[in-house]
C-alpha positions as CSV (number, residue, x, y, z in Angstrom):
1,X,75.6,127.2,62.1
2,X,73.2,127.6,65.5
3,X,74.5,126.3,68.4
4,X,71.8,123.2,68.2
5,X,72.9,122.1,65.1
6,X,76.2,122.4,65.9
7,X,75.2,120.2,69.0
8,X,73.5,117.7,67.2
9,X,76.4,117.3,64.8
10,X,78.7,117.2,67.9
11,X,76.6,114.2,69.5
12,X,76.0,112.6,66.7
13,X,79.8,112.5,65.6
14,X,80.9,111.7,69.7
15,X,78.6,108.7,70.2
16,X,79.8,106.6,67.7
17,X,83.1,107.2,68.5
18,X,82.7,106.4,72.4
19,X,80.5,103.5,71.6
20,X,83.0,100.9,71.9
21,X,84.5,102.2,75.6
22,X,82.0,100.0,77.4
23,X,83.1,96.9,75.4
24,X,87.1,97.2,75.2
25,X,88.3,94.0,76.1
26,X,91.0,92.7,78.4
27,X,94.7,93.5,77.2
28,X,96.7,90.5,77.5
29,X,100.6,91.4,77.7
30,X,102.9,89.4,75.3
31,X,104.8,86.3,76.7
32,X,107.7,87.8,77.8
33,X,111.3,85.9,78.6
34,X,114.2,88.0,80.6
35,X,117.8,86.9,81.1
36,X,119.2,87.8,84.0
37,X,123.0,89.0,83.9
38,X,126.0,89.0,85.7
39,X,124.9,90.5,89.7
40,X,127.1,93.2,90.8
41,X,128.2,93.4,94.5
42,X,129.9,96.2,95.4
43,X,130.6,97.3,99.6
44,X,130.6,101.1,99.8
45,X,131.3,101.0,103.6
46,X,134.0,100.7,105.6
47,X,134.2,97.4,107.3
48,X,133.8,94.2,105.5
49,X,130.4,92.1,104.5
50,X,129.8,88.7,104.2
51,X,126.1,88.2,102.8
52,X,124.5,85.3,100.5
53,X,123.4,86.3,97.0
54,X,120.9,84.1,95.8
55,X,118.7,83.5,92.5
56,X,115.4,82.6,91.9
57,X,113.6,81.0,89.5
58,X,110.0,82.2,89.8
59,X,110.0,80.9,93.6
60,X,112.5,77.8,93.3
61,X,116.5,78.5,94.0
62,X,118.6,77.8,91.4
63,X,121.9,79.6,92.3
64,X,123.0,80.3,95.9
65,X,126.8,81.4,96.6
66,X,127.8,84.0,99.6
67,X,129.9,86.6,99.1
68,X,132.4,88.3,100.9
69,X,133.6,91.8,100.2
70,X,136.4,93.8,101.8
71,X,136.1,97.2,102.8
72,X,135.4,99.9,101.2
73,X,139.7,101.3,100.0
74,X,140.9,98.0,102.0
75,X,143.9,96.1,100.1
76,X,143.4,93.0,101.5
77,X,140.8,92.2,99.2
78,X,137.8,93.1,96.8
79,X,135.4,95.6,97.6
80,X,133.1,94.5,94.5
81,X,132.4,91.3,92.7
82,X,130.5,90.0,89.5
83,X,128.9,87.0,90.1
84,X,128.3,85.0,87.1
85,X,126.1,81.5,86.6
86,X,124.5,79.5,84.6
87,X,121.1,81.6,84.5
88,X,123.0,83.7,82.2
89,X,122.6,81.7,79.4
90,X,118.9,80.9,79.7
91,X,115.8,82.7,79.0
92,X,113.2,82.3,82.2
């Protein structure tokens, strides 16, 4: 085979192909649901924190609590937490 006839068969095979590129339309991603789990605090210094955890719901608040950890080896307390709530149980 020349080389123009290989070219030919080349473009001819390639246009078709890359035809539709122009016209690909707009991917639309699944609905998706997530459920959030238990939040895991944990103070990895070594003085005590005191902060507020909370949880949205797109842009609402739907679960504030504050939390206060001990330090970080301290026996007078926690140095990490699971905080667990009613999101946990619903898709959102």
């Amino acid at each position: 085979m020349n080389r123009r006839a290989f070219l030919g068969a080349a473009s001819a095979v390639g246009i078709p192909a890359l035809s539709g590129c122009g016209t690909l339309e707009k991917v639309e991603e699944p609905f998706v649901t997530y459920q959030l789990d238990g939040i895991f605090t944990d103070n990895a210094v070594d003085e005590a924190i005191e902060f507020t955890v909370e949880v949205l719901d797109g842009t609402d608040p739907i679960y504030e609590t504050q939390v206060l950890l001990s330090a970080l080896g301290a026996d007078d307390g926690d140095s990490s937490t699971v905080i667990e709530g009613p999101w946990m149980d619903e898709n959102a």
